[in-house]
C-alpha positions as MATLAB code, in Angstrom:
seq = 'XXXXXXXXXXXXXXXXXXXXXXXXXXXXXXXXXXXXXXXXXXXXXXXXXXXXXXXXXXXXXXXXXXXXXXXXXXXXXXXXXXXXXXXXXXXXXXXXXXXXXXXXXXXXXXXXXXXXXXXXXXXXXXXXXXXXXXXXXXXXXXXXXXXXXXXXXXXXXXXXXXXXXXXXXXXXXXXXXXXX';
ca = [
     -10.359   10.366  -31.237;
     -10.511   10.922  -27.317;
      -9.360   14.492  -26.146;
      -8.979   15.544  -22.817;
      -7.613   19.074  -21.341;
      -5.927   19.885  -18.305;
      -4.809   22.885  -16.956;
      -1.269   22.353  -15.073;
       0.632   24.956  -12.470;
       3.803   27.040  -13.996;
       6.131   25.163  -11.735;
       5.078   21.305  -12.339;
       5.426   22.153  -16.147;
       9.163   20.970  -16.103;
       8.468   17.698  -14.129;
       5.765   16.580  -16.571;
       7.870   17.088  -19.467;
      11.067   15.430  -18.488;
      14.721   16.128  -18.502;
      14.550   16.114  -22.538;
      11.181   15.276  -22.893;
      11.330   11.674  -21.065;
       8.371   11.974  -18.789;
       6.251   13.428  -21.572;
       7.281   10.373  -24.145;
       7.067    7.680  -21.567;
       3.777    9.014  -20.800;
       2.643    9.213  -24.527;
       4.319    5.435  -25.225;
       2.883    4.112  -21.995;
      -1.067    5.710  -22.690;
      -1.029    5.469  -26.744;
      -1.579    9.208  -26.634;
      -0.066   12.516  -27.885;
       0.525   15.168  -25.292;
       1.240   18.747  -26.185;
       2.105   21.490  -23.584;
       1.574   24.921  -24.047;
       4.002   26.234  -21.355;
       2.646   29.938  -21.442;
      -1.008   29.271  -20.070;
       0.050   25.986  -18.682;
      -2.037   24.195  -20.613;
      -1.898   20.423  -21.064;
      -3.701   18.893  -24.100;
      -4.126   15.078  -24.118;
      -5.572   13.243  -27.730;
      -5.528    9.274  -28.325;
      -7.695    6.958  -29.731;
      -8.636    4.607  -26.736;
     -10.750    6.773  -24.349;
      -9.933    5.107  -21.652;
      -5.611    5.349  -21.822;
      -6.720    9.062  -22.552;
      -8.472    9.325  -18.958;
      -5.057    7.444  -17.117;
      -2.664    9.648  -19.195;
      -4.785   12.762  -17.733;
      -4.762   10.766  -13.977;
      -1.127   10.579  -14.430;
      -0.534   14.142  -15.417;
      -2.893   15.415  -13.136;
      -1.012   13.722  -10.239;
       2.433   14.964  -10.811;
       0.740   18.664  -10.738;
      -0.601   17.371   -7.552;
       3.381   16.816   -6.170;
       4.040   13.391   -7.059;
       6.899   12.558   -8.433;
       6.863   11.163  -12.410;
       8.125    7.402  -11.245;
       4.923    7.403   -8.359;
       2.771    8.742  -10.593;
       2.993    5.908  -13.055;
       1.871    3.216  -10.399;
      -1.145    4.598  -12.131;
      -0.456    2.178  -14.663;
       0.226   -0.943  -12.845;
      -3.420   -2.097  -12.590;
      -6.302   -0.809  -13.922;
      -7.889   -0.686  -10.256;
      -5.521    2.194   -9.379;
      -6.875    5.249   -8.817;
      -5.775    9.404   -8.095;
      -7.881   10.720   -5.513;
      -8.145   14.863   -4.970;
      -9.126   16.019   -1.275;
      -9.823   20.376   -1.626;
      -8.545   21.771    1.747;
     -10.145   24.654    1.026;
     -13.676   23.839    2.860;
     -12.611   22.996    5.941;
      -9.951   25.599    6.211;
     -11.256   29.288    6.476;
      -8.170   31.100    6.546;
      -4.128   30.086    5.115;
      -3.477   29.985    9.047;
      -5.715   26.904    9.469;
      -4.654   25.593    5.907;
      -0.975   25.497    7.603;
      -1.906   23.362   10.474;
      -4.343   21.299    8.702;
      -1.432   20.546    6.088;
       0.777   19.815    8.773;
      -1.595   17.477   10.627;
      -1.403   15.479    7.768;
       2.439   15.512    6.910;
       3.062   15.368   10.771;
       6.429   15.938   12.363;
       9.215   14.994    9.753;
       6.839   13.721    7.842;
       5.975   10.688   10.051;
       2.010   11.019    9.856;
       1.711   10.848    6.074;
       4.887    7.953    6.195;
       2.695    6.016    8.800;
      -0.774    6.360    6.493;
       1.076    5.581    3.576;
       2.854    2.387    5.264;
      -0.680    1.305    6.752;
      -3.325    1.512    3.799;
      -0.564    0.948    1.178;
      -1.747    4.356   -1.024;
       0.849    7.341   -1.972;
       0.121   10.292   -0.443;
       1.300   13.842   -1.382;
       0.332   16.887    0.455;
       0.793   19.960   -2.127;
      -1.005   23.406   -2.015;
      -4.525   23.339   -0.809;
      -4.819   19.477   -1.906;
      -3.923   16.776   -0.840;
      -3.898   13.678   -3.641;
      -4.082   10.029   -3.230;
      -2.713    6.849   -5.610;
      -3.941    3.465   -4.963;
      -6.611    0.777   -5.258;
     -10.023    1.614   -4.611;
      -9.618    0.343   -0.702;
      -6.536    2.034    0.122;
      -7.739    5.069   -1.492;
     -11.134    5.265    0.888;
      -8.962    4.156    3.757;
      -6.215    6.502    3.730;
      -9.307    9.640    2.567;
     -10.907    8.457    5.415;
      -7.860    8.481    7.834;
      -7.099   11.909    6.221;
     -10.322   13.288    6.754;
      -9.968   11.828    9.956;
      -7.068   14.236   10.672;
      -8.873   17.239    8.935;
     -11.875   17.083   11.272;
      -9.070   17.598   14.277;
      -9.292   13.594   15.585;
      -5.931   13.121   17.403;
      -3.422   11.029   15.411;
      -3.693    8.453   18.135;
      -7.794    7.417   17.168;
      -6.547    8.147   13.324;
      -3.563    4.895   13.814;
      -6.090    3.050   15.950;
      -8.464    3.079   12.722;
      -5.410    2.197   10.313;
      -4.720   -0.778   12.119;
      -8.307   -1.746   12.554;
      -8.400   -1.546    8.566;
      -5.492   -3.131    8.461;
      -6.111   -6.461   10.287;
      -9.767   -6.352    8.658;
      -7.975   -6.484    5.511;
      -5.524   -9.042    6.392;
      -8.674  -11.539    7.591;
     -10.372  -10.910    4.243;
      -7.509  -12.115    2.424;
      -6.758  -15.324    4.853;
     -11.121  -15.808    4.494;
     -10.618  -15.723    0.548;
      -7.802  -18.359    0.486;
      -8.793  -20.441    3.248;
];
């Protein structure tokens, strides 16, 4: 028996149990596990008996703590290359004045900058707290950290697209190489 722990904010509690419990179960059916939430400390406990479905029902919990909803959370599940990716703001930000631009370097105006990543590597993005999280196969999960530390280190969004694209068509030649 596999068990795994996680400790979950106060206000993503709700979302990861469901309107009546229908995340949770869907979850549980979908991993092979049993979830129990201890709503008081936040505390998320995860058991099963395949190890790894344990570790993608944590990935999957973990990520809609992270801000993602419960339906692009379990594109976690679609292949078993998908992965959640964590960046910590806190490093590069020394004070909740920088963490507020640095956040909204990444979102962008109306949300075009994270929109335009998202559209170009192909990976979810969500931008929540002092984290920003990222769902997607391995490639588009480097690409779009790269592209987001990119934006972190102060590179204008300009350079950041230019390097999207670049990935982009690279990509797009390694598929028409494979087949042809």
């Amino acid at each position: 028996m596999a068990t795994q722990e996680i400790k979950v904010t106060q206000a993503r509690i709700a979302v990861i149990i469901g309107k009546g419990g229908a995340t949770k179960r869907k979850i549980e059916k979908e991993t092979q596990t049993e979830i129990s939430v201890d709503s008081e400390d936040g505390l998320v406990t995860i058991e099963g008996e395949d190890a790894p479905l344990v570790l993608k029902a944590a990935d999957i919990i973990t990520a809609i703590n992270r801000g993602f909803s419960p339906k692009r959370s379990f594109c976690l599940l679609e292949d078993e290359d998908m992965m959640l990716d964590i960046i910590d703001l806190t490093a590069a930000c020394k004070n909740p004045k920088q963490m507020e631009r640095v956040r909204g370097r990444i979102i962008g105006k109306a949300g075009k900058a994270r929109e335009q990543i998202e559209d170009m590597t192909g990976a979810e993005i969500s931008v929540l707290g002092k984290t920003v999280a990222i769902i997607g196969g391995i490639e588009q999960v480097k690409t779009a950290r790269h592209a987001i530390e990119m934006l972190i280190d102060g590179m204008p969004h300009e350079s950041v697209f230019t390097y999207l694209d670049k990935k982009k068509k690279e990509a797009k030649a390694n598929i028409f190489d494979y087949y042809y």
